[in-house]
C-alpha positions in Angstrom: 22.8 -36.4 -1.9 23.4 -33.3 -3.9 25.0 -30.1 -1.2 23.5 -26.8 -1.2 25.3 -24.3 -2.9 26.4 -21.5 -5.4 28.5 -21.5 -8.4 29.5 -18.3 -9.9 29.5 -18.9 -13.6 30.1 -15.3 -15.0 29.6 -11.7 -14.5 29.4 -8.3 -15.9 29.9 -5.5 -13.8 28.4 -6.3 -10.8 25.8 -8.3 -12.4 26.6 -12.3 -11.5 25.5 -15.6 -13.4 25.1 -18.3 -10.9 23.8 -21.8 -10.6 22.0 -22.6 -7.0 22.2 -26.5 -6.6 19.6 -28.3 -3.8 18.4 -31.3 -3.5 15.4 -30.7 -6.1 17.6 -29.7 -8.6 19.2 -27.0 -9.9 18.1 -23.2 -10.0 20.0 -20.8 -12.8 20.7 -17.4 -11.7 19.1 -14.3 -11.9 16.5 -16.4 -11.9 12.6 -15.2 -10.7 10.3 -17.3 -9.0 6.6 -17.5 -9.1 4.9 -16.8 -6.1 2.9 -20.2 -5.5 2.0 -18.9 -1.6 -0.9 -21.6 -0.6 0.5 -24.4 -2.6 -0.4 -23.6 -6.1 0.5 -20.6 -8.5 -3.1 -19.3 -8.7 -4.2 -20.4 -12.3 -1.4 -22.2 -13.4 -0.8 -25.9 -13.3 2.5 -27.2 -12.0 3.6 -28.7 -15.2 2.5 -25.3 -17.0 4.7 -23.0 -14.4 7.2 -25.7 -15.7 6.9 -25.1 -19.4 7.4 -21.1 -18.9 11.0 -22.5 -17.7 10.4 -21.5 -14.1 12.9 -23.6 -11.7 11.6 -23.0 -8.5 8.8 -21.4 -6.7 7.5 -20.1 -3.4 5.5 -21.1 -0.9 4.2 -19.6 2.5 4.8 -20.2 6.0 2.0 -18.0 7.6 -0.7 -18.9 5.1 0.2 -22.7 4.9 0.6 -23.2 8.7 -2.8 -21.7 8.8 -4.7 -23.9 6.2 -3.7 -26.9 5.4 -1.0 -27.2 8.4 2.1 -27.9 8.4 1.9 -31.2 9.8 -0.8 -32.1 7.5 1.7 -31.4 4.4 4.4 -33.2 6.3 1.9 -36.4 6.7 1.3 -36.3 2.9 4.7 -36.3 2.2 6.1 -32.7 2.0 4.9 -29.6 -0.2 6.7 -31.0 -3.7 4.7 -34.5 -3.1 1.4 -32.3 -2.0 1.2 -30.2 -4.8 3.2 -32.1 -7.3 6.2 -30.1 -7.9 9.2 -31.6 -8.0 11.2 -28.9 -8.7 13.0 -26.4 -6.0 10.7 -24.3 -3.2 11.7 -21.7 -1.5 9.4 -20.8 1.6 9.2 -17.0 3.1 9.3 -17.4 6.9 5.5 -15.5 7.4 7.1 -12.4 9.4 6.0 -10.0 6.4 2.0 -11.9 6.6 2.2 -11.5 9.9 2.6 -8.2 9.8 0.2 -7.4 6.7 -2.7 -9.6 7.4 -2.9 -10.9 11.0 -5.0 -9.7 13.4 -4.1 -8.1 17.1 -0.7 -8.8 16.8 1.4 -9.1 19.9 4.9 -9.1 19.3 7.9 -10.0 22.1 11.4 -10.8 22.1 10.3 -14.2 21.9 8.0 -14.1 18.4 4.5 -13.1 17.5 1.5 -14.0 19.1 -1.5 -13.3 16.3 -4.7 -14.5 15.4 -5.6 -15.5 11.7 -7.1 -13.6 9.6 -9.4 -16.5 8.0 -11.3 -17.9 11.5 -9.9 -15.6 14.3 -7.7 -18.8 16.0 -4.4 -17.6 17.9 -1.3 -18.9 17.1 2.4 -18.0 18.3 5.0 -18.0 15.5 8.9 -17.8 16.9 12.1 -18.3 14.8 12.2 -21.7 16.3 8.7 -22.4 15.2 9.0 -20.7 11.5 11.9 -23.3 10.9 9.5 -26.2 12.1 6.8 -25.7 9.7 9.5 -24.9 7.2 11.2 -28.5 8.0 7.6 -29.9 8.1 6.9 -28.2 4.4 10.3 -29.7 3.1 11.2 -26.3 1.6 14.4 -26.2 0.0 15.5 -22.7 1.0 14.1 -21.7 4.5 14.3 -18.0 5.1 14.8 -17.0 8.7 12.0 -15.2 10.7 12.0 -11.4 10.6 10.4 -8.3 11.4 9.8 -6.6 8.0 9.9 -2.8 9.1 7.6 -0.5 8.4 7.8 2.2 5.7 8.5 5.2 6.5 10.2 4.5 9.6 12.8 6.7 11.5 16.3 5.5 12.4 15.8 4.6 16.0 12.8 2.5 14.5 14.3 0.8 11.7 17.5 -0.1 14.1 15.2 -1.0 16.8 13.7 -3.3 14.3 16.5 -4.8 12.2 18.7 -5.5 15.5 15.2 -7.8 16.5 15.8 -9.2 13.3 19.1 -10.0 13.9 18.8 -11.8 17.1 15.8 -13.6 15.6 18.1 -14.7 12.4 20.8 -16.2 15.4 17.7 -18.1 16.6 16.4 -19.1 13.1 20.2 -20.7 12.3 20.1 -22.5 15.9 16.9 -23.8 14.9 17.5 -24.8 11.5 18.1 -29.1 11.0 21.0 -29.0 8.2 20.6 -31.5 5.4 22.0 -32.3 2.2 20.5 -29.7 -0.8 18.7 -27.7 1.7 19.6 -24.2 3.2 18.7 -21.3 5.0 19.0 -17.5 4.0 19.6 -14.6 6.4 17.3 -11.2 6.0 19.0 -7.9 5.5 17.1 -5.2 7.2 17.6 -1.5 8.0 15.0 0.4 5.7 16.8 3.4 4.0 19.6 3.9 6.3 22.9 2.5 4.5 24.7 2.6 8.0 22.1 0.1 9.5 22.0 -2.2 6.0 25.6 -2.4 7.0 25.5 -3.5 10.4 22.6 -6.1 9.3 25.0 -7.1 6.6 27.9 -7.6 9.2 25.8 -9.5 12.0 24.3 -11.6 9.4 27.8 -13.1 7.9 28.9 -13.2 11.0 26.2 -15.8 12.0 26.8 -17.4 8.6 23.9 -18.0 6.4 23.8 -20.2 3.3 22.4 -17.3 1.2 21.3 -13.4 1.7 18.0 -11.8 1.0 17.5 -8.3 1.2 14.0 -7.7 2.7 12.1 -4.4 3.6 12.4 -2.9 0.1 9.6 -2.5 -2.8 7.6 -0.9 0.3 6.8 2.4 -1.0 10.0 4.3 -1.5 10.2 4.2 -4.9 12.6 2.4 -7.2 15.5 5.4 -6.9 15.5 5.0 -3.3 15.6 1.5 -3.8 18.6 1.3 -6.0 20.3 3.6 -3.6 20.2 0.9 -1.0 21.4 -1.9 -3.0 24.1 -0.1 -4.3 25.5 0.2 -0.6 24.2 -3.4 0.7 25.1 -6.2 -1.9 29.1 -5.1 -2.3 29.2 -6.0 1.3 27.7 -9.5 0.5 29.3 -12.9 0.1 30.4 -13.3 -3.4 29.9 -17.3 -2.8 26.0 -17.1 -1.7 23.1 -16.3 -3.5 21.7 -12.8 -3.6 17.5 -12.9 -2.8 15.5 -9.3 -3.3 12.2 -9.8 -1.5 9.3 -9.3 -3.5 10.5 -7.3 -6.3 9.0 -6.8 -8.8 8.1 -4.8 -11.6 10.6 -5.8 -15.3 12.4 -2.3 -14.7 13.4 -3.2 -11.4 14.5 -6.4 -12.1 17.0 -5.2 -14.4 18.3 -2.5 -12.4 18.5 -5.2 -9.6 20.4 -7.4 -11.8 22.9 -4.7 -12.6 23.5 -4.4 -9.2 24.3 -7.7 -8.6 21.4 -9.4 -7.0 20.5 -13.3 -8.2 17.0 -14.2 -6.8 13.3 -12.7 -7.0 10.0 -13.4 -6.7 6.9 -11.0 -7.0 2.8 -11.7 -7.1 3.2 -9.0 -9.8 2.4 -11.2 -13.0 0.2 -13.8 -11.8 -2.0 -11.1 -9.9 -1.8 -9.2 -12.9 -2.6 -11.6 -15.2 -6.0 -12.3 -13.6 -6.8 -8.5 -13.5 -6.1 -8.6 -17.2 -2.4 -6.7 -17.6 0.2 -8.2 -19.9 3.5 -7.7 -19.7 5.3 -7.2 -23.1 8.7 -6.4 -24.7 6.7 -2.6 -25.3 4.9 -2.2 -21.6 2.2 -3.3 -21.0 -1.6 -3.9 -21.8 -4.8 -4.0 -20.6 -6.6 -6.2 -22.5 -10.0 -5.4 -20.9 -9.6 -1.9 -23.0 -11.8 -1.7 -26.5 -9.0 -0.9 -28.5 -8.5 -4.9 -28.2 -11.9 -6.3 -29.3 -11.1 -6.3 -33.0 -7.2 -6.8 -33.1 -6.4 -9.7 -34.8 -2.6 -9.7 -33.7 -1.3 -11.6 -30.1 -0.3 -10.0 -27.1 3.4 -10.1 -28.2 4.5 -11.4 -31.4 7.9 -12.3 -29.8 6.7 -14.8 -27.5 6.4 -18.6 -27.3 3.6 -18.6 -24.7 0.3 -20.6 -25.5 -1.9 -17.2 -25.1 0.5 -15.7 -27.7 0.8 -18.5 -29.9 -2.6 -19.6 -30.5 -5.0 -16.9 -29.4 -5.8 -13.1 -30.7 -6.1 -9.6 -28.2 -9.8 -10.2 -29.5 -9.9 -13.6 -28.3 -8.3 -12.4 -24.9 -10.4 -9.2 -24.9 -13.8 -11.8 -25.5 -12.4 -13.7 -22.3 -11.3 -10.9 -19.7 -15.2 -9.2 -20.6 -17.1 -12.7 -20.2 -15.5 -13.4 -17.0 -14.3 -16.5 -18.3 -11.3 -18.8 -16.3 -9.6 -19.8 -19.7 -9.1 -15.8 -20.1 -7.1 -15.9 -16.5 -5.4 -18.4 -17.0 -3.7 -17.5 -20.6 -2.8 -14.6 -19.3 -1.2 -15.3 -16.4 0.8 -17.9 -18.4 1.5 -15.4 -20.6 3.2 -13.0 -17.5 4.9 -16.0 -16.0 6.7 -16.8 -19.3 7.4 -12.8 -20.2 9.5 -13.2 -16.9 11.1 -15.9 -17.5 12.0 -15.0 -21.3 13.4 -12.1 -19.3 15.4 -14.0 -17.2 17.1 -15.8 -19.9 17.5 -12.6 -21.7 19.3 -11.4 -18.5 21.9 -14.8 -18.2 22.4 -14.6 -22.2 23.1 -10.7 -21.6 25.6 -11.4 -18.8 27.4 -14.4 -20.6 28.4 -12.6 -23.6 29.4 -9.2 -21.2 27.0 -7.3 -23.2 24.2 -6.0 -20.0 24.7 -2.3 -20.4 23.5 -2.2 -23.5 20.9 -4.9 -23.1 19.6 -2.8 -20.3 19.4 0.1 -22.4 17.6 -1.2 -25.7 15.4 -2.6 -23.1 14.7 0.7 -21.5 14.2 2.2 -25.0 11.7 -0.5 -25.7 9.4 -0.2 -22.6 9.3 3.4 -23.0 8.5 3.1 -27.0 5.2 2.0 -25.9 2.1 -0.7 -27.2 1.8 -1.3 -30.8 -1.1 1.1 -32.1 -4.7 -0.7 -32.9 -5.6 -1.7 -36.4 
């Protein structure tokens, strides 16, 4: 069977073009990943997330230990089999749900004790346990259980937290079953404080992971701040493992992240989005529920390939998003899903031919030039 691991293909600056190979194939790097958390990617067929040239997805441990269960996915055959992807999934370990949606949350040295947020039912969720349900789910890339700290937070706090992290990450590799084309990713914590991103970064390749995410960003403090702490955290990284930012996130962010050397994202951002009615474009973005829409003949970007784009008018789309009809949803959110991955290829092409910087600027230029103006 095919190993876990990462090939460094290129880079540019600190950017990096990668390939991620697991036992579902492989992923191309800086690659983004729809967020799929309950087993689908909300309006989207599989084969559809397919065709926008998406390579692997995510899934989640709170919400799919909660409903379907774990072992209920494991009896019909693993998450690919269940929801008929056969591609890669990578599964967040539930600490950041836990957090966000649980209710009376109890939290030890030994894990969480919560009750759901759907029916009210207890549950306990430790490292050990997290890489269960991940075994159970057959994910590809596990991530280890972690507290995601709070933002703001002071010092004390955030080292309070990311050393509980770090103890829990030891756990999370003890508990982990190693098999061929599957692997586990350690959490960098430490909120703004450089000194503590560095003392997560140390413990964590010291414990040896077989990739790194950085977690606890996208939180609140604002892209600048943001920057700021992954130009101090990934240098200190394996250059041989694969780079993950957590939930990030907007385009803009992406391509700073990418210029700073990080190979992995995933965000709600254009399938949530899409069902609200914003596009993403190559000039911003649109809200096709405005009236400017309701008589423009043109699509939502006349430089995609995406079925919305191809075949349908901002009228059409408007007519959809005011009727409240599914089909309007469900273009649209293809239409996000394949902006993001047209931007991820942009991205690899970019670094390939060493020409990011100024890709990153006409993109910048672009954004800010705005929509096209109504007819």
């Amino acid at each position: 069977m095919t190993a876990f691991g990462f090939r460094l293909l290129g880079e540019d600056g600190a950017a990096r073009l990668g390939e991620v190979q697991t036992a579902h194939g492989a992923i191309h790097t800086p690659a983004f990943m729809p967020v799929g958390t309950v087993g689908t990617v909300k309006a989207m067929m599989p084969d559809s997330v397919a065709a926008t040239g998406a390579e692997i997805i995510l899934g989640n441990t709170y919400h799919l230990m909660l409903r379907p269960g774990a072992e209920r996915v494991e009896r019909m055959g693993g998450l690919h089999r269940f929801m008929n992807w056969n591609k890669p999934i990578l599964t967040d370990s539930g600490g950041f749900q836990v957090m966000s949606l649980a209710k009376l949350r109890t939290m030890t040295e030994e894990g969480v004790t919560f009750q759901s947020h759907l029916d009210g039912s207890s549950h306990v969720l430790t490292p050990e346990r997290s890489m269960e349900i991940q075994r159970q789910l057959d994910s590809n890339i596990t991530m280890c259980l972690d507290e995601c700290t709070a933002f703001p937070a002071s010092e004390d706090v955030a080292a309070k937290s990311m050393r509980l992290s770090m103890r829990w990450a030891a756990r999370s590799k003890a508990g982990f079953t190693e098999r061929p084309g599957y692997g586990l990713f350690g959490i960098v914590q430490g909120s703004v404080y450089a000194d503590l991103r560095a003392e997560s970064v140390a413990a964590l390749t010291a414990i040896g992971f077989d990739g790194y995410a950085v977690g606890g960003l996208a939180v609140g403090e604002g892209q600048p701040e943001m920057f700021r702490i992954l130009d101090v955290t990934t240098p200190l990284l394996p250059t041989d493992r694969p780079r993950y930012l957590m939930g990030v996130g907007k385009p803009a962010d992406i391509v700073g992240s990418v210029m700073r050397g990080i190979d992995m994202f995933d965000c709600v951002m254009p399938t949530r989005s899409g069902r609200t009615g914003q596009a993403f474009t190559r000039r911003g973005t649109v809200n096709i529920r405005n009236a400017r829409h309701q008589d423009d003949p043109r699509p939502l970007d006349d430089a995609c390939g995406c079925p919305a784009c191809r075949h349908y008018s901002r009228a059409y789309l408007h007519h959809l998003a005011k009727a409240e009809e599914v089909l309007g949803l469900m273009l649209m959110t293809w239409h996000n899903l394949y902006y993001y991955q047209d931007l991820m290829r942009d991205l690899r092409g970019a670094i390939a031919e060493r020409r990011l910087c100024q890709y990153a600027a006409d993109f910048a230029a672009l954004q800010g030039a705005g929509d096209i103006e109504p007819l």
